[in-house]
N, C-alpha and C positions, 0 to 999 in steps of 0.2 A: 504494500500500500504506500501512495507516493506521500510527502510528509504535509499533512492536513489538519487543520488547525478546526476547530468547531467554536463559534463566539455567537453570541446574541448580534443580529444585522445592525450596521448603523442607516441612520438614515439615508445616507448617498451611496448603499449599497441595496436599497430595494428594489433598484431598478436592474442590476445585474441579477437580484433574485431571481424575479421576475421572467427573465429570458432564458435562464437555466429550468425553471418550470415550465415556459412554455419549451422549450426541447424536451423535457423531459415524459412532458404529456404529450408531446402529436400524433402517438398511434393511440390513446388513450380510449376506447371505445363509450366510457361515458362523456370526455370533452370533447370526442365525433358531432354527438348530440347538440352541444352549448354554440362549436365554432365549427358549424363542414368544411370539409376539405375544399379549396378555390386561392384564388386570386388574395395575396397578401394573408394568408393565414397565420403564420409566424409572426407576423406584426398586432394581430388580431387577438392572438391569444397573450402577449408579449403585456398588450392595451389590459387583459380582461385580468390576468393573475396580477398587474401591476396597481390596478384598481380594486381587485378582491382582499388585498396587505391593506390600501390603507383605508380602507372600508372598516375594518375593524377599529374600536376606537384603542386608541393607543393605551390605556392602562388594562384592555386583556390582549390585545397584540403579542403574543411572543414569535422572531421570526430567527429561527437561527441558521444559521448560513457555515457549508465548509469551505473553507479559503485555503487556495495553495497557494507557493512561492511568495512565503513570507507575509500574506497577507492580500495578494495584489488580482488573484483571479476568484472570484465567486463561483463553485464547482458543485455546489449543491446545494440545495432550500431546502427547508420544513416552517410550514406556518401552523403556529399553534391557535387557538383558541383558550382562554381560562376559564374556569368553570363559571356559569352562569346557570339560572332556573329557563328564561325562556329560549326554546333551541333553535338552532340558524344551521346552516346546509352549507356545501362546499364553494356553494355560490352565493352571491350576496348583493342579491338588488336594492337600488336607493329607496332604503327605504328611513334614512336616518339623516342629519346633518350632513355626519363626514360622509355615508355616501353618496346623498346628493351632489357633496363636492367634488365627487370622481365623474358622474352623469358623464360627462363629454368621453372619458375614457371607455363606459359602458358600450356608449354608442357606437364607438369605434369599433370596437371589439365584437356587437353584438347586433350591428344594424336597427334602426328604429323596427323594423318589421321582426328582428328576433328577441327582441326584450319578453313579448307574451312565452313566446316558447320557450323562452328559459325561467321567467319564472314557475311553468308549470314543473318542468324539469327541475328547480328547487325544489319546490313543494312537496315530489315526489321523494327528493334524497330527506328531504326534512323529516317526513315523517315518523322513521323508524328508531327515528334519537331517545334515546331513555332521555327521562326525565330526571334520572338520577343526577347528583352535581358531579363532574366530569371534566375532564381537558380534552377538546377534539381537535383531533390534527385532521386540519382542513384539505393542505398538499403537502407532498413531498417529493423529489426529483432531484434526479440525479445527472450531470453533464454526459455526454457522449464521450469524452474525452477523460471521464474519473470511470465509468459502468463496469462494474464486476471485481470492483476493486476493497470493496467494504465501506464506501463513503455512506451509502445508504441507510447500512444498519448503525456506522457511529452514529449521523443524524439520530435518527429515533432513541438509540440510546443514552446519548444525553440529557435527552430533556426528559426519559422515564426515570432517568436517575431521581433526578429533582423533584420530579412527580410521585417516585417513591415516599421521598423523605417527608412529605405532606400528609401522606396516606391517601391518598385521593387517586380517581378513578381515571379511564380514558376511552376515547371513544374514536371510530373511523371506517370510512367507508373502503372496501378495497376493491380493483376493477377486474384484477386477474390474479389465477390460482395461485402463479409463482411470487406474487406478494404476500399474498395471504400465506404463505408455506413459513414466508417471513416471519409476517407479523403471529403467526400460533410461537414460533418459538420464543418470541419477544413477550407472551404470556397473553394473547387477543385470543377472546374464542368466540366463535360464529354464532351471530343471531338468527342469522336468515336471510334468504336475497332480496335483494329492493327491487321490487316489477314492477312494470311501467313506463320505464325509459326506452327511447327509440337505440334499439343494437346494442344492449347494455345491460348484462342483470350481476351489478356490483353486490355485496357483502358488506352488510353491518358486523362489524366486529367489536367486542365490547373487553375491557382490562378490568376486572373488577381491582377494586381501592386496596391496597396493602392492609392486612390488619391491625397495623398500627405506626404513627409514623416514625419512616426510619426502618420498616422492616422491608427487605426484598424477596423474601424467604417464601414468607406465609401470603396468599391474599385470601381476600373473603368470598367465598362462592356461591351463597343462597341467600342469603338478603340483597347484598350488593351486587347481585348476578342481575339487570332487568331481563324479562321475557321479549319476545319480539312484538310489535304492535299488530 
């Protein structure tokens, strides 16, 4: 593994996030759905995960980024979500201040005539979210130029660290098996598939809360387990 460095993003690094996400999702068959394949698509999706960052408001934002050479190239994102009661989806239409303040990026990304059809395509990832309180990792992606290397799984495993020491739970959707093969060994177990999406029948997977905070050992599996909706 080349020498990678994992730090919470600064701000003049979200926009390299951003394009390591969109590479990393363009075969994605649920962002099929959000952004079809056509003319300026890398830019489109480039607009939509750049706008989905700061869409979240900054005191539950976590977005941590792996950086090679010293610092200087952005190789892989994970955007977190912190736990909240009411649940939001991988996508994130204006429906608030701050993202009203991204609007012009949505539009970019998603053309005035695709706004409906993605929020129904929210609504559909939305609904399978426990209600339980949770960190959901919204994306995560890896560069062309780091893939098969282990950036992937440091990503996620940094910030479960953190998430251990809290005791607290996590939550995410996955598109395809060989992630999911992932995230089970990372300690995610399957709720059941989200149907409904056009070419796409992703996996809620769910981390139930450590037993106590500071344990990695033990988690809780029947209370803090939710059912699927």
């Amino acid at each position: 593994m080349p020498d990678v460095t994992i730090t919470a993003a600064r701000p003049d690094q979200l926009d390299a996030a951003a394009a390591v996400l969109a590479e990393g999702f363009r075969d994605d068959p649920v962002m099929l759905g959000f952004v079809p394949r056509g003319r300026r698509r890398h830019a489109r999706l480039v607009d939509l995960f750049s706008a989905m960052m700061r869409s979240i408001p900054a005191g539950r934002r976590t977005v941590d980024v792996a950086v090679a050479d010293a610092g200087r190239d952005v190789v892989g994102a994970a955007v977190w979500e912190a736990p909240r009661t009411r649940p939001s989806s991988s996508l994130r239409l204006p429906v608030s201040f701050a993202e009203l303040g991204q609007l012009p990026r949505y539009l970019r990304a998603l053309g005035l005539g695709g706004l409906v059809p993605a929020a129904r395509h929210q609504a559909t990832l939305a609904a399978p979210r426990p209600r339980l309180p949770h960190w959901y990792l919204g994306e995560i992606a890896v560069g062309d130029a780091a893939r098969g290397l282990g950036v992937g799984t440091s990503l996620i495993e940094h910030r479960l660290t953190a998430i251990d020491e809290t005791g607290a739970a996590a939550y995410l959707e996955s598109s395809t098996e060989r992630n999911r093969a992932l995230y089970r060994r990372l300690g995610f177990i399957e709720l059941g598939p989200i149907r409904g999406l056009p070419g796409a029948t992703p996996a809620a997977m769910w981390r139930p809360a450590t037993t106590w905070p500071g344990s990695t050992s033990e988690r809780s599996g029947t209370v803090a387990t939710p059912t699927p909706s």
